[in-house]
N, C-alpha and C positions, 0 to 999 in steps of 0.2 A: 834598232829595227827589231819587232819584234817575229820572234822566229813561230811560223805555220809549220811545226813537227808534228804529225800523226802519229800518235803508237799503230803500231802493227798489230793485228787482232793474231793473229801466229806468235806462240810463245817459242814453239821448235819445230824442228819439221828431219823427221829421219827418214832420206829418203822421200817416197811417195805418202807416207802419213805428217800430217801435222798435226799438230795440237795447241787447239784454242786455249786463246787465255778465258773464253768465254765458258769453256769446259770446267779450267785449272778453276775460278771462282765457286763453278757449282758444287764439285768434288768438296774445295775447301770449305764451304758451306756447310756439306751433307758429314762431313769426319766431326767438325765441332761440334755441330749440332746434333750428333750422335753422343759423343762425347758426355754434352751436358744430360743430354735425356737418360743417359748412364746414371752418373750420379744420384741426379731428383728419385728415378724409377728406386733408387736403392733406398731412400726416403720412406717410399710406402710398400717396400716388401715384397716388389716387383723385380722379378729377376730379369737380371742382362742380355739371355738369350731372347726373350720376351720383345724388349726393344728392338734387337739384331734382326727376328723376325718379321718386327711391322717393319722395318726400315727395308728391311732386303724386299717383302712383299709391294710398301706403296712407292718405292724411289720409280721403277720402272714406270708403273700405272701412272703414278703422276707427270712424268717427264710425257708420256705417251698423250695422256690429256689435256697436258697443256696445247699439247702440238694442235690435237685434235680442235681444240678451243679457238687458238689462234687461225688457223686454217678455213674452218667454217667461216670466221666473221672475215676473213682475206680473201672468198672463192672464188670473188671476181677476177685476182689476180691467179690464185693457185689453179683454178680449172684449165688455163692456159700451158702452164707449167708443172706438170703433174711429177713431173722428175725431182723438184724442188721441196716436195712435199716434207721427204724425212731429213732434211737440209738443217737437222737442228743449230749444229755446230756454227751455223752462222747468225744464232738469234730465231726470234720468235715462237718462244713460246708463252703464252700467258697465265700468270702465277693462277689466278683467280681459276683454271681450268686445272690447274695443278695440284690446288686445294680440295677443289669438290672431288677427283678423282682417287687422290689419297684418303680423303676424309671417309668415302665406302667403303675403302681397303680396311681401313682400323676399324671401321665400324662389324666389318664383317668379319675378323679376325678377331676382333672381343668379345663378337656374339657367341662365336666355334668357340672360343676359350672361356667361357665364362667369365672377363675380366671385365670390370667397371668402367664402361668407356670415357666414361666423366674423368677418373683419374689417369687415363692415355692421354685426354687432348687434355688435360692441365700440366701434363709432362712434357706436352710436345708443344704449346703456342710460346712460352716465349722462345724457345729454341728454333721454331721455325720462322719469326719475324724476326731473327739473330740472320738464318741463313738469307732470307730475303732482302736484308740490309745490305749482309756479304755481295748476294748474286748481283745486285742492282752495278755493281762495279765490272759485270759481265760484260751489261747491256753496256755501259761508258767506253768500255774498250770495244765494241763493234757499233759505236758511233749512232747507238738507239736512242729508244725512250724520251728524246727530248725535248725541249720545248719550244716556243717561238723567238722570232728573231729581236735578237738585243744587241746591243756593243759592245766593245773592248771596255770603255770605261766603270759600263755596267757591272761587267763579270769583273775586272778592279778591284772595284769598291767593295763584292766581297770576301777581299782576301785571301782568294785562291789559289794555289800554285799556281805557276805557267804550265804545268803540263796537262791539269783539269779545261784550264783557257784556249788551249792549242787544240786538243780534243774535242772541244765545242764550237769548233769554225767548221761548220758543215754545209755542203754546198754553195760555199762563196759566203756565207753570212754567220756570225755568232750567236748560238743560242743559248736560252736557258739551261742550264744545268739540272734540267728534274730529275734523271736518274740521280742526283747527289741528296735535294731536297727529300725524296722517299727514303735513300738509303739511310739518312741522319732521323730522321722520325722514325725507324724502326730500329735503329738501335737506342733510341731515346724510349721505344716503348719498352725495348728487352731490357733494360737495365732499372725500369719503373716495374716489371713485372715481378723481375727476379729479387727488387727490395723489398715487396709489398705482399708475393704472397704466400711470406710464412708468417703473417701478421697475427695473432689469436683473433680467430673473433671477424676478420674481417672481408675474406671466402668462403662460400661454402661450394660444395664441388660442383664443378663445373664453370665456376665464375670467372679462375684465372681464364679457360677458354673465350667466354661471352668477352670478356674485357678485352683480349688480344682483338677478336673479330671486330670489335668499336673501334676498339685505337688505329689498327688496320683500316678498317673502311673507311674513317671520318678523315684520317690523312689522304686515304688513295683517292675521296672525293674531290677533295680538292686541288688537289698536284697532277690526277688527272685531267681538269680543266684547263690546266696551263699547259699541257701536251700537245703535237700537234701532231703526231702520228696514231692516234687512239683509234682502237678498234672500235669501230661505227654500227649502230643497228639502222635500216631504212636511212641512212646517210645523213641521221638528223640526232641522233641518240648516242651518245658516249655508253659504250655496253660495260666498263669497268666504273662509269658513276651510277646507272643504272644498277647494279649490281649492289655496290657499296651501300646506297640508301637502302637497300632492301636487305644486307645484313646486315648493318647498324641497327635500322630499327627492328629487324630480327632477335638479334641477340639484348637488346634490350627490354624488350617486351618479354623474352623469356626469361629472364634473371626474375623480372620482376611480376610473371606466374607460379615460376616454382617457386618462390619466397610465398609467397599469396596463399597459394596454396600447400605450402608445408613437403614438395615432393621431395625434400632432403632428407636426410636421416641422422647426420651430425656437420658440422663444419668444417673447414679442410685443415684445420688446427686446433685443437680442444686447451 
C-alpha cells in the first residue's frame, strides 16, 4: 500500500512562532549564494563588503517585489483577503518580481558607487539561478508550483523517491513534479555557467548575465506551460511565459548589439 505522508511545511515551531521550511530554503539559498559571489567578486578586485551591501540592500526589495508581483496578478483573490497580503511564509512570491526588483537595487548601487554593473550581474547570475534551484524546493514543501494531473505510475517511471511522490498527491490526484523539473534545469544551468565562464575568449561582460537570462527564461517558458497554477494576465495569458519570451529575446538581441557595435572594452578573460 502505498503510504499518502505529507511533509509538514513547519520545520519547528517554539512556542507561537514557527518556522517554515519554505523560509529554511530561502535563507539556505541567500548564505550560498552569497558565499559564491564572495569568492568570484574576489576574482575581479571587488571587495567583500561590496557584495554584503548589494545583498543586505536588494534581499528585502526583492522578497518585497516578488510579493508585490505575485499579489497584483492574484487581486482577484487578495482584494478579498487583505490580511493575507504579507502571508509570505506560506508561498507566493514570484521569482520574476524578485528579479526586476533587485535588479534596480544593484543597478542603483553601482551607479552611487561607480562600480561596473556588467561585472555585478556576471557575479551574481549564476549564484542566483544556484538559489532559485535551491528555493524551488520551498515551493515542493508548501505543495506549489505544480503541474497537471498524472498518475502514480507516471511519477514511477521517473525514479523518484516516495517522498517527492507522496508530496505531489495534491487534492485527491497526482501531479506533475515542475517545481523539481525547473529546480534540475537551473542547477544544470549553474553548473554550465560556472564551467564556461572563465573560458578566454569566450564572454565578454556582461554575457555570463545575458546567457543566465536565456537559459532562465527558455526553461521557465516552457515548464511554465505544464503549470497549472500560473499567474494569468486577462485569464488568457501566462504572465511568467509572456515575460520569458520577452527576455530571451531581450537578452539576445543585446549580446548581439553590443558585439555589433563594439560597446565593450576587453573580454571577461584576456
Amino acid at each position: 500500500m502505498f503510504d499518502f505522508l505529507v511533509l509538514n511545511p513547519i520545520a519547528l515551531k517554539f512556542g507561537p512562532l514557527s518556522v517554515h521550511w519554505y523560509g529554511i530554503f530561502i535563507a539556505l539559498a541567500v548564505v550560498l549564494a552569497t558565499y559564491l559571489a564572495i569568492k568570484e567578486a574576489k576574482r575581479k578586485n571587488i571587495s567583500e563588503d561590496t557584495i554584503y551591501d548589494i545583498i543586505l540592500y536588494s534581499i528585502p526589495v526583492a522578497i518585497i517585489s516578488a510579493r508585490i508581483y505575485y499579489v497584483v496578478f492574484q487581486w482577484s483573490y487578495y482584494k478579498n483577503h487583505l490580511n493575507e497580503i504579507i502571508k509570505v511564509w506560506d508561498g507566493g512570491i514570484a521569482i520574476y518580481g524578485g528579479l526586476i526588483g533587485s535588479g534596480f537595487v544593484i543597478w542603483y548601487y553601482c551607479k552611487r558607487k561607480n562600480i561596473s554593473i556588467w561585472d555585478i550581474f556576471d557575479i551574481a547570475a549564476p549564484t542566483v539561478i544556484l538559489a532559485q534551484g535551491i528555493g524551488r524546493w520551498g515551493n515542493f514543501m508548501n505543495q506549489e508550483a505544480f503541474g497537471a494531473i498524472t498518475n502514480l505510475h507516471f511519477l514511477q517511471s521517473l525514479h523518484l523517491p516516495n517522498f517527492i511522490i507522496n508530496q505531489m498527491f495534491i487534492s485527491g490526484a497526482y501531479r506533475q513534479p515542475t517545481f523539481l523539473y525547473e529546480s534540475l534545469w537551473d542547477i544544470l544551468g549553474f553548473i554550465i555557467l560556472i564551467a564556461l565562464r572563465h573560458r578566454k575568449h569566450l564572454f565578454k561582460k556582461g554575457e555570463v548575465f545575458f546567457s543566465y537570462i536565456m537559459w532562465y527564461s527558455f526553461g521557465r517558458f516552457f515548464i511554465e506551460g505544464m503549470r497549472t497554477d500560473s499567474l494569468m494576465l486577462f485569464d488568457t495569458i501566462r504572465v511568467s511565459q509572456l515575460l520569458s519570451i520577452i527576455l530571451f529575446f531581450g537578452a539576445l538581441i543585446s549580446i548581439f548589439y553590443r558585439r555589433k557595435n563594439k560597446a565593450l572594452d576587453w573580454y571577461y578573460d584576456k
